[in-house]
C-alpha positions as CSV (number, residue, x, y, z in Angstrom):
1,X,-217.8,125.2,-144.8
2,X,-218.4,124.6,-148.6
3,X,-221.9,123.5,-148.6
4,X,-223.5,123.4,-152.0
5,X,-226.2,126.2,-151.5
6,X,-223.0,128.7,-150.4
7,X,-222.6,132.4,-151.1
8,X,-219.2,133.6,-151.5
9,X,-218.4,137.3,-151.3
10,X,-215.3,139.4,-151.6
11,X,-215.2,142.9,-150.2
12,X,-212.0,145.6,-150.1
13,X,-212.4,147.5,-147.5
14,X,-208.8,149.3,-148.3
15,X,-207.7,149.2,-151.3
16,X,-205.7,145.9,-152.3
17,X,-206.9,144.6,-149.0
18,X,-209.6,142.4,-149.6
19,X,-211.6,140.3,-146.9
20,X,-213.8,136.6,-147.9
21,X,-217.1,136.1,-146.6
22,X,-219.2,133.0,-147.1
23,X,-223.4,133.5,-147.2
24,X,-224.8,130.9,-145.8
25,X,-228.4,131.4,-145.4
26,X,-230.2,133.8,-146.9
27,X,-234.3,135.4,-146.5
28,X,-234.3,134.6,-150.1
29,X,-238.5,136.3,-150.1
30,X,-237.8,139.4,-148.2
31,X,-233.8,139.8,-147.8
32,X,-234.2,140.7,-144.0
33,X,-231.4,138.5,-142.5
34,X,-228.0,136.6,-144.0
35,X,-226.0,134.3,-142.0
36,X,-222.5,135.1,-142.8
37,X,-218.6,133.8,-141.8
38,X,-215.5,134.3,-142.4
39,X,-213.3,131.4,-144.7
40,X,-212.8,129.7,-141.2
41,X,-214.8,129.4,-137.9
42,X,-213.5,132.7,-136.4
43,X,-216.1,135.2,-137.7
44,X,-219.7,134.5,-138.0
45,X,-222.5,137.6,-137.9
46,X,-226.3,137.5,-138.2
47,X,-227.1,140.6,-140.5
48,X,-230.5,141.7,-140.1
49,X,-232.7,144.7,-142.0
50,X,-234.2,145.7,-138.4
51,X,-232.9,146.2,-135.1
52,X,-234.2,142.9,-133.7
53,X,-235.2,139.5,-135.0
54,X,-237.6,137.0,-134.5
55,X,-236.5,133.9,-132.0
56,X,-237.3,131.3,-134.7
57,X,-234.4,133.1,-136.4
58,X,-232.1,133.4,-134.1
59,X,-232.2,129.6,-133.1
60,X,-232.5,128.7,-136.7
61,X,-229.0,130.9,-136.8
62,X,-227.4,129.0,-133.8
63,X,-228.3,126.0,-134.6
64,X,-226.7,126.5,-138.7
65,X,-223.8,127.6,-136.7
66,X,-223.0,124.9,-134.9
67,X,-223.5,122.2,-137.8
68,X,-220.8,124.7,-139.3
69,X,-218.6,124.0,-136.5
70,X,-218.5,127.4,-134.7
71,X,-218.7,128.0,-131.1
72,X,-222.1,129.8,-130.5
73,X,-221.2,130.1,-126.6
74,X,-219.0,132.4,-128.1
75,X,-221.4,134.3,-129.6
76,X,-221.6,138.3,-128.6
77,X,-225.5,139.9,-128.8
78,X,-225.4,143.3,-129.6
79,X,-228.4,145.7,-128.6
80,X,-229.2,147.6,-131.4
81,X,-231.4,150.9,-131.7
C-alpha cells in the first residue's frame, strides 16, 4: 500500500492513542472526496463533501480499491442525509 503519490496521516482520537491513515486519492481541484485506509486492508472509507457522489467516482474508488488489494464485496454503503 506504499504507492509513491501516498498521503499518510496520523490522528489521536484519545489522547496517546493515535490511529494511521493512508490518502490515497485525492480531488486535488475541489477537495470533495479522499480515498482513505487504514495501514492494512481492514479499513477503507470514501470521504465525500456532499451526501452523494457521482458514479464515475464511486467506480473509480472500487476499482483503486481493489488494485490495493481490499475486498470491495465487503464494502458497506451508507445513506447519508
Amino acid at each position: 500500500m506504499n504507492g509513491s503519490t501516498d498521503g499518510y496521516l496520523k490522528v489521536s482520537f484519545f489522547g496517546p492513542f493515535y490511529g494511521s491513515y493512508v490518502v490515497f486519492e485525492l480531488d486535488r481541484e475541489n477537495y470533495s472526496y479522499a480515498f482513505v485506509s487504514g495501514p492494512n486492508t481492514e479499513y477503507l472509507w470514501l470521504l465525500s463533501r456532499t451526501p452523494t457522489v457521482e458514479r464515475g467516482i464511486l467506480d473509480k474508488f472500487i476499482e483503486m480499491s481493489k488494485e490495493r488489494g481490499f475486498d470491495t464485496n465487503r464494502l458497506i454503503y451508507v445513506q447519508q442525509q
